[in-house]
C-alpha positions in Angstrom: -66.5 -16.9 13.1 -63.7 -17.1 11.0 -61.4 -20.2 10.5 -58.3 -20.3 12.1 -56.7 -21.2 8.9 -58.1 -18.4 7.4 -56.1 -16.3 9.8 -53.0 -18.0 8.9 -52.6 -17.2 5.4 -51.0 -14.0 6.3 -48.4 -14.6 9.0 -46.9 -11.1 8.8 -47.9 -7.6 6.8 -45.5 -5.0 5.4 -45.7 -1.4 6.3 -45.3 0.4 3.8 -44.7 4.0 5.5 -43.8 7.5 4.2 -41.4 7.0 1.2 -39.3 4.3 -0.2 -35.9 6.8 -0.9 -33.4 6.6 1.7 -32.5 10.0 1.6 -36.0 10.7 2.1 -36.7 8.2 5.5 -33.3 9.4 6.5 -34.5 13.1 6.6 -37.7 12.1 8.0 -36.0 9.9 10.4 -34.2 13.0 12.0 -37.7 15.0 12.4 -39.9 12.5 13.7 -36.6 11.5 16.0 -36.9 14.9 17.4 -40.8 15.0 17.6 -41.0 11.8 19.8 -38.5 13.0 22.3 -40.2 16.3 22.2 -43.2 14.7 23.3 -41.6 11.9 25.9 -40.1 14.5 27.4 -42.7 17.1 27.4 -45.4 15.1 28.8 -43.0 13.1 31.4 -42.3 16.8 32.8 -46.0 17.6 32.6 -46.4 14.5 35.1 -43.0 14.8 37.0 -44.2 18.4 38.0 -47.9 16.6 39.0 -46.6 14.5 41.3 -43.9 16.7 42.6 -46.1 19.5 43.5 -48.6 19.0 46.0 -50.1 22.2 45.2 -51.2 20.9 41.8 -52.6 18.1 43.4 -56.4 18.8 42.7 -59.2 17.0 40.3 -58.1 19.5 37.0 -54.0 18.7 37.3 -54.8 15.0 37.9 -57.0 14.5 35.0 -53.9 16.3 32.9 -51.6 13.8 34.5 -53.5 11.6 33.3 -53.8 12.9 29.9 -50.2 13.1 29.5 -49.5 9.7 30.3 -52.2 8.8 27.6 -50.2 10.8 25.4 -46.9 9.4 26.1 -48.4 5.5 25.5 -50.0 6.8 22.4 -46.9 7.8 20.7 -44.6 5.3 22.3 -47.2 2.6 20.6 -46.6 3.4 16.5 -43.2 6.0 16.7 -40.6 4.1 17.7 -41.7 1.2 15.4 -41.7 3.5 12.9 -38.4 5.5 13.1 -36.7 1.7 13.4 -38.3 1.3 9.7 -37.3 4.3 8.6 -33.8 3.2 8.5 -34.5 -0.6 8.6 -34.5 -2.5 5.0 -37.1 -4.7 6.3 -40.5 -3.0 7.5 -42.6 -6.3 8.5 -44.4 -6.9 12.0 -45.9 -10.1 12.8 -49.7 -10.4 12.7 -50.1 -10.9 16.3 -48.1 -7.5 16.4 -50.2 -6.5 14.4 -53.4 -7.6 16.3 -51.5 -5.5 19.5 -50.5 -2.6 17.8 -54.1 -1.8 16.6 -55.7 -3.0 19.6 -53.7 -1.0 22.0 -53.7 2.1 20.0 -57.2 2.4 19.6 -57.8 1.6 23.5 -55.5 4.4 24.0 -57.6 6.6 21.3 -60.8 5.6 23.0 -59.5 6.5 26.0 -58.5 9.8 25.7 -61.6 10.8 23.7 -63.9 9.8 27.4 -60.9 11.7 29.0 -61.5 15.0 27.5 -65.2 14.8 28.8 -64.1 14.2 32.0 -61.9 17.0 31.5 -64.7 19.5 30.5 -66.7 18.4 33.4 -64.1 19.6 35.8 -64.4 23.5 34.6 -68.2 23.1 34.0 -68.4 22.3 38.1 -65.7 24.4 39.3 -67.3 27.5 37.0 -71.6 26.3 37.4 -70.9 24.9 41.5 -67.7 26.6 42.6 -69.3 26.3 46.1 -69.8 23.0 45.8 -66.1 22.2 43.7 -65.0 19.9 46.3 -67.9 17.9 47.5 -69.0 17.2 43.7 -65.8 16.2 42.3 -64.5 14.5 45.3 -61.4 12.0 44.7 -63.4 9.0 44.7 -65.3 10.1 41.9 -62.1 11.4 40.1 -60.9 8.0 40.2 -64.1 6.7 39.3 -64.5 8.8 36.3 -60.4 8.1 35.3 -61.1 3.7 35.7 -64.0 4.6 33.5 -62.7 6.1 30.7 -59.6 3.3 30.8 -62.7 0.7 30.6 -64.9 2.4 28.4 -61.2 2.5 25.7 -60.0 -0.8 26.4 -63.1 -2.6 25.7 -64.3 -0.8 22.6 -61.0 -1.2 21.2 -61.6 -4.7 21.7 -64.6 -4.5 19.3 -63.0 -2.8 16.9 -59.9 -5.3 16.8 -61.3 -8.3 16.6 -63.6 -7.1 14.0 -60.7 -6.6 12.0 -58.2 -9.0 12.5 -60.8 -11.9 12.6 -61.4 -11.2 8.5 -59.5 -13.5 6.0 -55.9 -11.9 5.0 -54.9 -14.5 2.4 -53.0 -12.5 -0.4 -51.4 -8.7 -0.3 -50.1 -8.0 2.8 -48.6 -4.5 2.1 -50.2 -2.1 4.7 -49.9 1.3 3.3 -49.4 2.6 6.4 -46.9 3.3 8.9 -48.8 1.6 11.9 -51.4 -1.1 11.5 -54.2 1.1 11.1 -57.9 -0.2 11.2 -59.1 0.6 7.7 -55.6 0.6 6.0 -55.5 -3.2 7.2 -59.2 -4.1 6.4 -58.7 -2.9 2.7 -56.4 -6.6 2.2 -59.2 -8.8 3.2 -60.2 -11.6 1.1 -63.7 -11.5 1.4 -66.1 -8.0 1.0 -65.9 -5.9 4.6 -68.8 -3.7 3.5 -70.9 -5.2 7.1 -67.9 -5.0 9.1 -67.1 -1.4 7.4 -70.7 -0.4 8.7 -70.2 -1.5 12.4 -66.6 0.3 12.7 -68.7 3.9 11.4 -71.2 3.3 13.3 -69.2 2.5 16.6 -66.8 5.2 15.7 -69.4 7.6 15.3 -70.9 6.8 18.9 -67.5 7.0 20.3 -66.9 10.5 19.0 -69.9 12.3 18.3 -71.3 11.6 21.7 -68.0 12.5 23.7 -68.3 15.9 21.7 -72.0 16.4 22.1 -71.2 16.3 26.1 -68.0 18.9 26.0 -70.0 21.2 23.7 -72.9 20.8 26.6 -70.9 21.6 29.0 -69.5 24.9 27.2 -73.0 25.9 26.8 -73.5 25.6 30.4 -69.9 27.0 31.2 -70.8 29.9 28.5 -73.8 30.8 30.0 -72.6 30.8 33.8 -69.8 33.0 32.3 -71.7 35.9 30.7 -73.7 36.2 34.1 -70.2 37.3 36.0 -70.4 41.6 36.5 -66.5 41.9 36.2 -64.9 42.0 33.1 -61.7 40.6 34.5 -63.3 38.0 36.1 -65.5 36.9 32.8 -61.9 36.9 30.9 -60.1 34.9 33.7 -62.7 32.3 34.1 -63.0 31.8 29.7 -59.4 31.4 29.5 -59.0 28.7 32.0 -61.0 26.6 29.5 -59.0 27.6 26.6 -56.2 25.2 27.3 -58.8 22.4 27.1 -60.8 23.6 23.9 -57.8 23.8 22.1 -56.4 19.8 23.1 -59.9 18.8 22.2 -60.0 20.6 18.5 -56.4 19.3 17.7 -57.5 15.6 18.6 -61.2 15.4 17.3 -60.8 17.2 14.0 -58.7 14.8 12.6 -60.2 12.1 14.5 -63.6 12.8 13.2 -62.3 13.4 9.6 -60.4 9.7 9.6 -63.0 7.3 11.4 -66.3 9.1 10.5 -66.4 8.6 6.4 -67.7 6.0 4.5 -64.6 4.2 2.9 -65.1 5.7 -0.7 -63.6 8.6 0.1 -60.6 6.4 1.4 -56.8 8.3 0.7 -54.1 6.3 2.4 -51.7 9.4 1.8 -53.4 11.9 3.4 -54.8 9.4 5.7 -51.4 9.3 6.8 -50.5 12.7 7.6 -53.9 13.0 9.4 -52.7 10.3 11.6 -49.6 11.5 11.8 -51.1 14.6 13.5 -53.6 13.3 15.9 -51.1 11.0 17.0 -47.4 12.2 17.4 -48.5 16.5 17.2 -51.5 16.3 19.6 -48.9 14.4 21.8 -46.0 17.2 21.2 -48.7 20.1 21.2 -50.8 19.2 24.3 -47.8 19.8 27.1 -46.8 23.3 25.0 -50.7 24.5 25.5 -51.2 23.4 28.8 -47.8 25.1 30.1 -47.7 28.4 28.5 -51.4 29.6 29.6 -50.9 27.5 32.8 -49.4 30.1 35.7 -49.3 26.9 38.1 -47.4 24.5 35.7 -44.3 27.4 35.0 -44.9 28.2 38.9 -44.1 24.2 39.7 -41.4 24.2 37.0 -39.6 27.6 38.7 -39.8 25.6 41.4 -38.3 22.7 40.9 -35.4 24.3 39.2 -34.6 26.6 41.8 -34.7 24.0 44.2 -32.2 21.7 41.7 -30.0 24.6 41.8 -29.6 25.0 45.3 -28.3 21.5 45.8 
């Protein structure tokens, strides 16, 4: 246990962000200004459409619901700060902002890595037990499996942040970073982090490897159900309700993997940043543009809705 006077050697950190040239943050103001309402609005229709259409009201559409409203959290927790110190000459936040920043942003990371297993289970019964569809995956269990994954986030996250923010921070407190990032904040301890390095890999590597062990299972299983189908049109129709998913789940663990799931030699706060960048405000922007262009029932609920705004 660290001293509390420790802790308060550092009252605030720095975030040090993209560039330091106004033109620069200006310019990247305007793009990531249009990439967070992208998102907020993209995945606020993904869920508006949800709950307006009671035809998408089944296990798969509530799971993306959910997804979406992970997404929107997950940018809301680092962009806005962000674009506010883009044209801001001060970029400081607080150490207990700090402490919430990273804490809620890896609950919300954690989160959504247990959701898209929960999401591959859906297609894996619907495609291995369509007989069965509604008695396995039953809306107590979907609630179940959703309260689950929020636990499962909220209380590794936990781990990870007190780990962290319990260290000593008693000289530099420039983060070069443009959220309070785990590592990026770990590097300006005053004392050697080597243990506590080891425990973050080794948690991060449970929390990710696992989660992808069970979706590439459940492929397998989906894969081999698959090639047993006769029709051809059926075979194709039944793969390419799963490419939607597969293609969420690359965009978010590739990077994911690659940052968290290194030993901290290999350590590159610039391109660290672009690769956060993308798993947290793209995957956000992407995930409603996948979902609604192969998804006949999303532009069918959109249609909808439109026509219906047009007639009043």
């Amino acid at each position: 246990m660290i001293p509390e006077q420790n802790q308060s050697w550092v009252s605030e950190f720095i975030l040090l962000g993209f560039s330091s040239d106004p033109t620069t943050n200006s310019i990247l103001f305007t793009v990531f200004l249009l990439i967070y309402l992208s998102s907020v609005m993209g995945n606020g229709l993904i869920i508006m459409l949800i709950c307006m259409d009671t035809q998408l009201h089944t296990p798969m559409y509530f799971f993306l619901c959910i997804l979406a409203m992970l997404d929107l959290c997950y940018v809301t927790t680092t962009m806005p700060q962000m674009l506010v110190h883009l044209l801001a000459k001060s970029q400081t936040i607080s150490f207990a902002g700090c402490w919430l920043q990273m804490y809620v942003f890896g609950a919300l990371g954690v989160t959504e890595c247990t959701l898209f297993v929960v999401m591959a289970y859906d297609p894996y019964v619907a495609i291995c037990y369509p007989l069965h569809y509604t008695i396995i995956l039953n809306w107590g269990l979907c609630r179940q499996l959703a309260a689950g994954s929020c636990v499962c986030g909220f209380l590794s996250a936990l781990l990870h942040t007190f780990f962290t923010m319990s260290l000593p921070y008693c000289g530099p407190n420039k983060v070069n970073h443009y959220f309070c990032e785990g590592p990026s904040v770990r590097s300006l301890a005053c004392m050697d982090t080597h243990l506590i390095e080891m425990i973050d890999l080794v948690l991060s590597a449970f929390l990710i490897v696992i989660p992808i062990c069970l979706i590439v299972a459940s492929y397998i299983h989906i894969a081999m159900a698959i090639l047993k189908i006769k029709s051809i049109q059926a075979r194709c129709k039944a793969f390419s309700t799963c490419a939607s998913h597969l293609t969420v789940v690359t965009f978010f663990y590739g990077p994911a993997s690659y940052m968290y799931m290194r030993p901290n030699s290999s350590y590159s706060p610039e391109r660290d940043k672009q690769m956060a960048l993308f798993y947290n405000a793209f995957t956000a922007l992407l995930n409603p543009v996948v979902y609604s262009l192969r998804n006949k029932d999303i532009k069918r609920a959109f249609l909808k809705v439109m026509c219906h705004g047009r007639v009043h």
